[in-house]
C-alpha positions in Angstrom: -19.6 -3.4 -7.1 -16.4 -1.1 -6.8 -15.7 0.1 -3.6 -15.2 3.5 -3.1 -12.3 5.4 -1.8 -14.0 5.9 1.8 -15.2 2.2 2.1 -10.9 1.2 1.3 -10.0 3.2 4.3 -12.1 2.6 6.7 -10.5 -0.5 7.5 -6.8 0.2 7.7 -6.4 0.5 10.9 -8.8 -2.1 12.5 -8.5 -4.7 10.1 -4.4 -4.4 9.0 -3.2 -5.8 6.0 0.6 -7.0 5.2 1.8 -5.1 2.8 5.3 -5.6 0.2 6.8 -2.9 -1.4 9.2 -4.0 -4.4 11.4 -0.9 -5.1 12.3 -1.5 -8.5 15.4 1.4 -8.5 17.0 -0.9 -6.0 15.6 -4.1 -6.2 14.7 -4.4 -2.4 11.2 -5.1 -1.1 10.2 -3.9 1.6 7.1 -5.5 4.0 4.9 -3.2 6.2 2.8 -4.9 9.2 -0.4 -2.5 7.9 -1.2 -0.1 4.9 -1.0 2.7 7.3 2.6 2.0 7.9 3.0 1.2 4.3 2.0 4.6 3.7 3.8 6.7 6.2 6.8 5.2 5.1 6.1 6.1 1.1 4.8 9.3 2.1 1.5 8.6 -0.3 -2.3 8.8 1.0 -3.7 5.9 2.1 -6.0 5.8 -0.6 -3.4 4.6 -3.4 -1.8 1.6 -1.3 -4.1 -1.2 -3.2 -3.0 -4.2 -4.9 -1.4 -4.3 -8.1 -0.4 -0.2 -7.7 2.9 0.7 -9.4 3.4 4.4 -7.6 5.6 6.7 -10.0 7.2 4.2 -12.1 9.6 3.3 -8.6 7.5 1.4 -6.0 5.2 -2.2 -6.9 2.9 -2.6 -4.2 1.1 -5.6 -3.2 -1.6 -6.3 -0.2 -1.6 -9.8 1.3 
């Protein structure tokens, strides 16, 4: 069953998530303490912080 976009979010904030962000212009990676955070930082909705995303061709993301 795929979840849908509201079911991903609703757990962000009560139920955080690591998150490492591999910026491949500069090679550094980045880890965020929640998606939320992980996605203030990108400035990207919530909704496209899931594992395995490659935002624009820049940023690798992974959720642990």
């Amino acid at each position: 069953m795929v979840k849908s976009g509201y079911e991903h979010l609703k757990g962000i904030r009560t139920n955080p998530k690591t998150v490492e962000v591999f910026d491949k212009q500069t090679g550094k990676t980045s880890i965020f303490p929640s998606i939320y955070k992980a996605r203030r930082a990108l400035g990207i909705n919530p909704m496209y912080v899931k594992d395995g995303t490659i935002w624009k061709k820049h940023y690798e993301i992974q959720v642990m």
